[in-house]
Backbone as CSV, one residue per row, in Angstrom:
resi,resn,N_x,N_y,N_z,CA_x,CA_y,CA_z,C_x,C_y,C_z
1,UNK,-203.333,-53.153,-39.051,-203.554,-51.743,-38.911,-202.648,-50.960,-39.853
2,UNK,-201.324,-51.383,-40.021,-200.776,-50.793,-40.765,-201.135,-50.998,-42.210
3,UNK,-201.643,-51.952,-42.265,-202.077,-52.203,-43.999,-203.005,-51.213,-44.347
4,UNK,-204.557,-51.104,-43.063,-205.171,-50.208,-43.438,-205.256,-48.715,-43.192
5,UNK,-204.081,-48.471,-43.074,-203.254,-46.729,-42.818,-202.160,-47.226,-44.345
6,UNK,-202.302,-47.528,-44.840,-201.393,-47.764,-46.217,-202.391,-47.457,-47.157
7,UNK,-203.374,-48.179,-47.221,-204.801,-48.061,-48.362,-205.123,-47.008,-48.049
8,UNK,-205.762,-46.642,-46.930,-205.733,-45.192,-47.088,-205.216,-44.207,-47.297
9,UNK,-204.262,-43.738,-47.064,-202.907,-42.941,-47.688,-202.907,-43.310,-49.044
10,UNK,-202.905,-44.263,-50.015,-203.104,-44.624,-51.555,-204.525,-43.981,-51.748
11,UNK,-205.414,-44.459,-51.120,-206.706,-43.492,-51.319,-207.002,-42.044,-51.844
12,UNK,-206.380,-41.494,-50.558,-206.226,-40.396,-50.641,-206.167,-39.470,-51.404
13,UNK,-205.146,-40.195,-51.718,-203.669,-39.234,-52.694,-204.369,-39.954,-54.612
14,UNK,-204.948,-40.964,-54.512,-205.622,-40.939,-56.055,-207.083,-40.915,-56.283
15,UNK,-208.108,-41.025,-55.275,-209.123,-40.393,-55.028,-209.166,-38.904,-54.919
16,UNK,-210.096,-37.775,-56.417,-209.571,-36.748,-55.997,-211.138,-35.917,-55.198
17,UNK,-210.943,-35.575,-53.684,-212.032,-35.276,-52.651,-211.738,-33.939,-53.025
18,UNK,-213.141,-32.774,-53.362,-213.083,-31.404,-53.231,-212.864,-30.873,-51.998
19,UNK,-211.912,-30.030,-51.953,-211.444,-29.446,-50.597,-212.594,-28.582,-50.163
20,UNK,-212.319,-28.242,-49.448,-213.280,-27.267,-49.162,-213.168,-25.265,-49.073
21,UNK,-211.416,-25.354,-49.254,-210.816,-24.627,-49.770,-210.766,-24.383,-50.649
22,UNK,-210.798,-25.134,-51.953,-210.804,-24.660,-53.119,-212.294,-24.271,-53.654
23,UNK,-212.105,-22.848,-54.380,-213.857,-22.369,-54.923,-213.111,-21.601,-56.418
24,UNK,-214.527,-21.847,-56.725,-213.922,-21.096,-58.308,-214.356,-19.322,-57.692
25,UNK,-213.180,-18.975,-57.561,-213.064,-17.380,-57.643,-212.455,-17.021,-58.580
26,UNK,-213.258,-16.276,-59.433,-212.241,-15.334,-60.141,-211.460,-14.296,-60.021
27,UNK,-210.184,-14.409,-60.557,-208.963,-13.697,-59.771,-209.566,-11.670,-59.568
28,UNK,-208.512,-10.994,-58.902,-208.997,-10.068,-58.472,-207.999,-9.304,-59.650
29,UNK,-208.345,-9.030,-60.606,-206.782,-8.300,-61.518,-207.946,-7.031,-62.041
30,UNK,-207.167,-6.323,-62.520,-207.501,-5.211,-63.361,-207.931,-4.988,-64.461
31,UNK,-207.035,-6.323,-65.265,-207.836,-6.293,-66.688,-206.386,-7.681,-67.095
32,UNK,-207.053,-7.882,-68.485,-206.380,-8.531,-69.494,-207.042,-8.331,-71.047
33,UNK,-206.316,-9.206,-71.713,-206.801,-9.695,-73.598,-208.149,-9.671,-73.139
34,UNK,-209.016,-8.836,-73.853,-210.566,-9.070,-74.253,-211.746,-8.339,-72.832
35,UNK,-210.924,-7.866,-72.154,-211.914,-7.671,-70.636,-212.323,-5.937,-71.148
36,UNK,-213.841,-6.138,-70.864,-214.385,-5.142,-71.196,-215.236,-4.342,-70.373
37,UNK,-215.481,-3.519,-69.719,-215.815,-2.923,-68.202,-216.143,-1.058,-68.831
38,UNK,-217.232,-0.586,-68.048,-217.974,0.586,-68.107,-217.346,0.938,-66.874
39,UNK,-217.125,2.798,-66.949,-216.625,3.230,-66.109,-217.513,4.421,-65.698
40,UNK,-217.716,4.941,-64.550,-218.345,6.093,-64.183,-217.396,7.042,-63.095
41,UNK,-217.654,8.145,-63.538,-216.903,9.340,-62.722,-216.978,10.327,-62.622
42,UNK,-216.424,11.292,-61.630,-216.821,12.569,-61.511,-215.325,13.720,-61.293
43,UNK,-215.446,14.819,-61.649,-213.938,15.217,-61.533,-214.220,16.905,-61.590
44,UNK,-212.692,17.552,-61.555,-213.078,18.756,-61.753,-212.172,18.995,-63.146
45,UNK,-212.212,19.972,-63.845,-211.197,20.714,-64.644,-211.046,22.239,-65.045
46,UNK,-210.422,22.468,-65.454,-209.830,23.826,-65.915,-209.315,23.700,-66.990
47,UNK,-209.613,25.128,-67.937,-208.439,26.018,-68.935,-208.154,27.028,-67.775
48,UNK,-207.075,26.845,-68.911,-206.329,28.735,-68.174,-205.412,28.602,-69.623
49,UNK,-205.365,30.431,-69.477,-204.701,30.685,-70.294,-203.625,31.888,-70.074
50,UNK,-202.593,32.688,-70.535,-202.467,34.140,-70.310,-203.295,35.284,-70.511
51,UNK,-204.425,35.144,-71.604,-205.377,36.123,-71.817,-206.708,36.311,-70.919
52,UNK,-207.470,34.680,-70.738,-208.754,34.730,-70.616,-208.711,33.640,-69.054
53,UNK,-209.428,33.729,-68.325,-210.343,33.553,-67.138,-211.526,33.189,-68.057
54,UNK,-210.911,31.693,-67.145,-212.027,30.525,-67.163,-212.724,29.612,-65.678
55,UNK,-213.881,29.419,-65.928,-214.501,29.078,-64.511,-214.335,27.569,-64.491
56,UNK,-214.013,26.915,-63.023,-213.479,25.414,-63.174,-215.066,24.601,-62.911
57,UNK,-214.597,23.635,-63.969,-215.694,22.887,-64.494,-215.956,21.651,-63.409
58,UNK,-217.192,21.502,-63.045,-217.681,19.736,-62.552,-218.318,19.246,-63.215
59,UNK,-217.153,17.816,-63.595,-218.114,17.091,-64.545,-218.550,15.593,-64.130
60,UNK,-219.221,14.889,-65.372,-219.587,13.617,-64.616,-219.355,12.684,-66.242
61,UNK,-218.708,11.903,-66.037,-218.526,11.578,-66.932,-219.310,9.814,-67.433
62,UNK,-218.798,9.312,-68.393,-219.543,7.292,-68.223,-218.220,7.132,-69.512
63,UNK,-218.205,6.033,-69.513,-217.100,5.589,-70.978,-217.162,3.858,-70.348
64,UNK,-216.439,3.518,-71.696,-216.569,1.916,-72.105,-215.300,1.692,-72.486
65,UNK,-214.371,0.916,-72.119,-212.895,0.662,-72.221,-212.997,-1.075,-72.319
66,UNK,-211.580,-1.235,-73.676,-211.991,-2.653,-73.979,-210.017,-3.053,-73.942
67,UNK,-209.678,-3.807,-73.610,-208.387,-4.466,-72.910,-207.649,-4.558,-74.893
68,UNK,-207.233,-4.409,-75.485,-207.066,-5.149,-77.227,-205.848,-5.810,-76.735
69,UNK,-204.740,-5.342,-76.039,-203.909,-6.805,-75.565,-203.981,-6.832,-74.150
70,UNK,-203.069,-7.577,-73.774,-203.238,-7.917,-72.100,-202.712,-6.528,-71.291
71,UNK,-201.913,-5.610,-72.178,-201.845,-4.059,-71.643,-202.247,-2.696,-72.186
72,UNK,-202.876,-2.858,-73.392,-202.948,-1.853,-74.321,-204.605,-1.579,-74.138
73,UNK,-205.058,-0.170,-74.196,-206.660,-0.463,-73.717,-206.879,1.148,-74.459
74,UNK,-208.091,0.205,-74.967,-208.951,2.021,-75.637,-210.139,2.470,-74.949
75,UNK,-210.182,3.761,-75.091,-211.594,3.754,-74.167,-212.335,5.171,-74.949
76,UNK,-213.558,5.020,-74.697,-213.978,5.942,-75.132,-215.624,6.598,-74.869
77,UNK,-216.451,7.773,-74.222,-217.054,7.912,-73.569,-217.802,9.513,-73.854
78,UNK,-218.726,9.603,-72.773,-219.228,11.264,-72.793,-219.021,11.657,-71.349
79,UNK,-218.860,13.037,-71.669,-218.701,13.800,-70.739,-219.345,15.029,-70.357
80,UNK,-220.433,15.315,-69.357,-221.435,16.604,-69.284,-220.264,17.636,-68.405
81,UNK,-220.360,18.567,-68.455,-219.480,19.524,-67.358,-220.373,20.546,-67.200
82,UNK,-220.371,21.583,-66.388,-220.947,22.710,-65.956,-220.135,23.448,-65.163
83,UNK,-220.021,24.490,-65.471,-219.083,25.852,-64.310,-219.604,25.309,-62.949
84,UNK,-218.949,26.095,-61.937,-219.079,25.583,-60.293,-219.306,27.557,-60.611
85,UNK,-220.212,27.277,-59.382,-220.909,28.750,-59.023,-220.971,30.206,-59.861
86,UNK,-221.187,29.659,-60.907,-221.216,30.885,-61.619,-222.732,30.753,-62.435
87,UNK,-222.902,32.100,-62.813,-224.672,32.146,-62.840,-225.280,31.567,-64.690
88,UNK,-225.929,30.921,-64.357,-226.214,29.989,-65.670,-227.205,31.146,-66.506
89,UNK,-227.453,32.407,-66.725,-227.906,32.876,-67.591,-226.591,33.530,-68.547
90,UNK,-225.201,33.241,-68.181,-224.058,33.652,-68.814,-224.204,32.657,-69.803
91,UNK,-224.498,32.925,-71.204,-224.597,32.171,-72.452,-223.063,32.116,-72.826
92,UNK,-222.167,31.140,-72.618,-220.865,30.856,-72.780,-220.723,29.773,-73.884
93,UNK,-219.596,29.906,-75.010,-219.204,29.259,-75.870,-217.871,28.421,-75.688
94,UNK,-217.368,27.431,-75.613,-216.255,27.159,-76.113,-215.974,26.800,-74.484
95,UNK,-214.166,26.828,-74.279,-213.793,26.779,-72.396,-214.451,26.731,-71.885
96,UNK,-214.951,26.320,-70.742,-215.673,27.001,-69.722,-216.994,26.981,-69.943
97,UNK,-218.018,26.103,-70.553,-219.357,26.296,-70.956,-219.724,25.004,-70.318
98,UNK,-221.106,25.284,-70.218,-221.659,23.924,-69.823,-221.917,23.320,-71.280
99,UNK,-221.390,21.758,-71.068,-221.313,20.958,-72.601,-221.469,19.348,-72.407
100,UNK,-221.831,18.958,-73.744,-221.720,17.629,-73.746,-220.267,17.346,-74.668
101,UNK,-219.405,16.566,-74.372,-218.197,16.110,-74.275,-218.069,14.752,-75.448
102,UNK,-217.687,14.303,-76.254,-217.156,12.899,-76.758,-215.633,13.060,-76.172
103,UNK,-215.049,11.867,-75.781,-213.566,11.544,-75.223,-213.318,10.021,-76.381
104,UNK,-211.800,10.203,-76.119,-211.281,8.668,-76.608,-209.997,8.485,-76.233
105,UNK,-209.780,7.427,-75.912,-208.247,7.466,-75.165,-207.684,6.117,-75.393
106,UNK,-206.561,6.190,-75.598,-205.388,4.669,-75.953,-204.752,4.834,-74.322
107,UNK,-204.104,3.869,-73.774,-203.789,3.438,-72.315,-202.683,2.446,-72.776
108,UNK,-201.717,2.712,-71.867,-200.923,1.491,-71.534,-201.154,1.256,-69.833
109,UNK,-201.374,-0.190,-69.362,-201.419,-0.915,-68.362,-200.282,-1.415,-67.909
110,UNK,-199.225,-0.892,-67.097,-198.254,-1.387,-66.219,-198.268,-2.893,-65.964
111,UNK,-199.096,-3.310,-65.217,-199.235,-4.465,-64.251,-200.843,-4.479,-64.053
112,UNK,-201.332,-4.932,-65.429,-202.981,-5.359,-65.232,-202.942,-6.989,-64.729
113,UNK,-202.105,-7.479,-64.634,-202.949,-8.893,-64.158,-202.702,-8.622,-62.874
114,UNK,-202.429,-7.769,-61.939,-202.213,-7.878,-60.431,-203.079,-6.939,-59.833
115,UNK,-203.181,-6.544,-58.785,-205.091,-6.038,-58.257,-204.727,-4.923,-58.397
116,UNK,-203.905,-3.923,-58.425,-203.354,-2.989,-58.735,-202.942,-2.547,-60.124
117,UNK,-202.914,-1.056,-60.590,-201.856,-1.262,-62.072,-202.104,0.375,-62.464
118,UNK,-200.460,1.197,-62.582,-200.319,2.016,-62.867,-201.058,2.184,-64.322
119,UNK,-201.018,3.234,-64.680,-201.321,3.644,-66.575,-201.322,4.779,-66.852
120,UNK,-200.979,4.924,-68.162,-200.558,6.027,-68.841,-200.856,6.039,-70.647
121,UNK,-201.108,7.640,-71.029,-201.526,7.173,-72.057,-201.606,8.768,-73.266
122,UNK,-202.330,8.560,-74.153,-203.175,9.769,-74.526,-204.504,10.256,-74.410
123,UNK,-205.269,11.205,-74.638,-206.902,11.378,-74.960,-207.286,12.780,-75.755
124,UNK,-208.168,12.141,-76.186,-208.742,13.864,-76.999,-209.885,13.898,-76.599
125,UNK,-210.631,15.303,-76.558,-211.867,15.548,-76.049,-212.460,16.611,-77.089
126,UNK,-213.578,16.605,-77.082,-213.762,17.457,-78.081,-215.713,18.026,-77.254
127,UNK,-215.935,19.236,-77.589,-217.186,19.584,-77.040,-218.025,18.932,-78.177
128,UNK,-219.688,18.631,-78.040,-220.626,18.420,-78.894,-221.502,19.204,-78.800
129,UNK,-221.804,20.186,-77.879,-222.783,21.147,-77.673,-221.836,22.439,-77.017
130,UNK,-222.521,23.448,-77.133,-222.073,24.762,-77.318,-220.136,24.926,-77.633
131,UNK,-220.519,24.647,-78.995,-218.818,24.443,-79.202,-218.471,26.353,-79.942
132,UNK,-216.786,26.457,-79.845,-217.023,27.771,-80.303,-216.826,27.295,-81.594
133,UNK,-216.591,28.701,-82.344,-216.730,28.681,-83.778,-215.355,27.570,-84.535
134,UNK,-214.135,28.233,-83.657,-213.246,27.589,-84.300,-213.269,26.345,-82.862
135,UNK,-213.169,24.898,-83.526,-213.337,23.973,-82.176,-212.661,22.781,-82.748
136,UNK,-211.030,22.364,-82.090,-210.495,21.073,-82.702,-210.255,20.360,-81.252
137,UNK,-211.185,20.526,-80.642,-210.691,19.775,-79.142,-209.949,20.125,-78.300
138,UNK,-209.349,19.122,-77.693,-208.092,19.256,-76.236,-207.480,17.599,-76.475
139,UNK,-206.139,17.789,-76.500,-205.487,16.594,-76.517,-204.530,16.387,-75.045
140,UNK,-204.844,15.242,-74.416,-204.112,15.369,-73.099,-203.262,14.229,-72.784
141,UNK,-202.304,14.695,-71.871,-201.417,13.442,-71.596,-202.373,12.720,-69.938
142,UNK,-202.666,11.323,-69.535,-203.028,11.340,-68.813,-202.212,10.111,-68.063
143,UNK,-202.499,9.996,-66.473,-201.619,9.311,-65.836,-202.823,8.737,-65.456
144,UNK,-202.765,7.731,-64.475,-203.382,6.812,-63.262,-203.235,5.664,-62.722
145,UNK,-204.512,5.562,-61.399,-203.968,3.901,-61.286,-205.066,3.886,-61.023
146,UNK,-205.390,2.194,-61.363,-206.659,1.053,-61.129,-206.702,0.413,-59.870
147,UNK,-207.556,-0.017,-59.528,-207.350,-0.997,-58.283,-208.103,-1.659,-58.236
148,UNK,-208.344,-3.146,-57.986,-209.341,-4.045,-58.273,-210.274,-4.385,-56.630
149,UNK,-211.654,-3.687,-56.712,-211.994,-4.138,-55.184,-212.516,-5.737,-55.375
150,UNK,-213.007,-6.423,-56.511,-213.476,-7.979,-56.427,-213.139,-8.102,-58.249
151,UNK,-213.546,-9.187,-58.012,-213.293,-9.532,-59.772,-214.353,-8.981,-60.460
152,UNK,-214.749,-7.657,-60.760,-215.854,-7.374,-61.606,-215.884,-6.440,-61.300
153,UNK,-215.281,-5.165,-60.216,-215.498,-3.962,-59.687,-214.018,-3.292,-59.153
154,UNK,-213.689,-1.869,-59.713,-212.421,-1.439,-59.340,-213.050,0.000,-59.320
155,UNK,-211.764,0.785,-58.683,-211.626,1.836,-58.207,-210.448,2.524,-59.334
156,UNK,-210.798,3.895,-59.473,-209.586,4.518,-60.168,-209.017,6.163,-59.966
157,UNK,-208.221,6.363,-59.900,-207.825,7.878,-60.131,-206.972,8.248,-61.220
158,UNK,-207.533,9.207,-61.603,-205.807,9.372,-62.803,-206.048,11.628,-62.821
159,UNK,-205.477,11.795,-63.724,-205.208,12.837,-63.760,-204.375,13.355,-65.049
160,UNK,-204.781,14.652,-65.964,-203.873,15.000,-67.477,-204.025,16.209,-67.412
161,UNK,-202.690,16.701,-68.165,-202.491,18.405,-68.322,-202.495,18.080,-70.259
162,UNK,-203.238,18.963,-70.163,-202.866,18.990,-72.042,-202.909,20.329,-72.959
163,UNK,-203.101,20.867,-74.024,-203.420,21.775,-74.384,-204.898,21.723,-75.665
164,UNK,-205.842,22.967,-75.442,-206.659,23.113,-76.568,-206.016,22.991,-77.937
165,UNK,-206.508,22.607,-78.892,-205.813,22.691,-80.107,-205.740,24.137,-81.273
166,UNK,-207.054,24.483,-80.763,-207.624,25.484,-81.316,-206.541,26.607,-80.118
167,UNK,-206.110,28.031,-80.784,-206.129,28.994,-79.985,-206.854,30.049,-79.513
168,UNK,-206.919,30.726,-78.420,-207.787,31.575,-78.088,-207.848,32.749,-78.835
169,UNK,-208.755,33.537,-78.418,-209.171,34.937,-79.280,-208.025,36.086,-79.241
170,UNK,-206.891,35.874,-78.595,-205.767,36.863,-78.656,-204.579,35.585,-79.390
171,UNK,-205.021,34.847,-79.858,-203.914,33.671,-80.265,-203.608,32.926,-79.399
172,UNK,-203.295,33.155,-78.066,-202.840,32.502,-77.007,-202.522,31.072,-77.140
173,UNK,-201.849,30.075,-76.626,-202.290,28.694,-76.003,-202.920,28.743,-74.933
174,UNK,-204.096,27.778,-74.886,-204.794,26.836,-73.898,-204.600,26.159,-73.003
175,UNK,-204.395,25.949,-71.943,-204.003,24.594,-71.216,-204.976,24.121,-70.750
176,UNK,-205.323,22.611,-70.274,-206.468,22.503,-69.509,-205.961,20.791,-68.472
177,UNK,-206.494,21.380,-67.572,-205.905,20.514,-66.152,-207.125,20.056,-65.619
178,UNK,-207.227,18.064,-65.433,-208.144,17.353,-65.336,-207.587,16.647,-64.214
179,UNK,-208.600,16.128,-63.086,-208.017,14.610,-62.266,-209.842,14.841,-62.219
180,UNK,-209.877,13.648,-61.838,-211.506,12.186,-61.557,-210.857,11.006,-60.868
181,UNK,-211.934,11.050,-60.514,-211.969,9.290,-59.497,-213.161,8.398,-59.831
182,UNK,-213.394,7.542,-59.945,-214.777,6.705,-59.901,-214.296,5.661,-59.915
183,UNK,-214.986,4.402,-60.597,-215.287,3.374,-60.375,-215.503,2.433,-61.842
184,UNK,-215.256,1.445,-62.027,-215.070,0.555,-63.186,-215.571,-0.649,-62.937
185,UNK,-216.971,-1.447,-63.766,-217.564,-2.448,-63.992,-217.325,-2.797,-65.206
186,UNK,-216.726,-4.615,-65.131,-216.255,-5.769,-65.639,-217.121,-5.915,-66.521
187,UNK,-217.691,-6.632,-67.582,-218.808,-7.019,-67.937,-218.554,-8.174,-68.986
């Protein structure tokens, strides 16, 4: 008996039996080198300025973000916005208009291989439809965090204060204040 509680125990241990525990899951992280994922979202924003009253915008945004090292990430996307309750026969230029948007943004990733991961970064935005005359965008500082709900699907919030580049019609500076939330697919 003891011989064959010996062979088995040698068995065991060099026979290799699939557990039933072990499954190929892929890990739950945020990103790394080469991971490339579409994002969708929705948010509000604002200019303000000292001169001019501006109406706060809801927008909806989509963009495509690609990992270039295991923390460094570019992204870049469109963005529709429209005033919140204000009457759409107001033919508005520039701030405050309903528009189509190009964005692009560089990111640093805190802690992308863990399901979680702060970030921080730059972005510029620029209108493509009803732009005003003089129009060099909005450059913003932006913050956030990721969160991974499975390996292929995350959650995000972030938030940026930045300024227009262009100045307003009394010279002024611009400011304009953004946060969104949505959602990010792996691909």
């Amino acid at each position: 008996m003891h011989r064959l509680f010996s062979i088995l125990v040698i068995a065991s241990v060099l026979i290799p039996v699939p557990a039933l525990a072990q499954e190929d899951i892929e890990p739950r992280t945020v990103g790394g080198r080469g991971v490339n994922a579409i994002g969708f979202s929705g948010f509000i924003d604002r200019f303000s300025s000292s001169e001019s009253s501006f109406p706060t915008l809801i927008t909806l945004q989509v963009d495509l973000s690609r990992f270039l090292t295991s923390r460094i990430v570019v992204r870049g996307g469109m963005i529709g916005s429209t005033p919140l309750g204000e009457d759409e026969d107001d033919a508005r230029s520039g701030p405050g208009a309903t528009a189509l948007h190009a964005r692009g943004a560089a990111l640093y990733y805190f802690t992308p291989q863990s399901i979680a991961s702060a970030y921080a970064g730059l972005e510029y935005r620029t209108p493509l439809t009803n732009r005003a005359d003089k129009e060099a965008g909005t450059a913003l500082g932006m913050a956030g965090v990721e969160a991974s709900l499975s390996s292929r699907a995350s959650v995000f919030v972030q938030g940026g204060y930045g300024m227009r580049l262009t100045r307003g019609d009394e010279g002024e500076r611009q400011s304009r204040l953004v946060g969104d939330i949505g959602f990010r697919i792996r691909f």
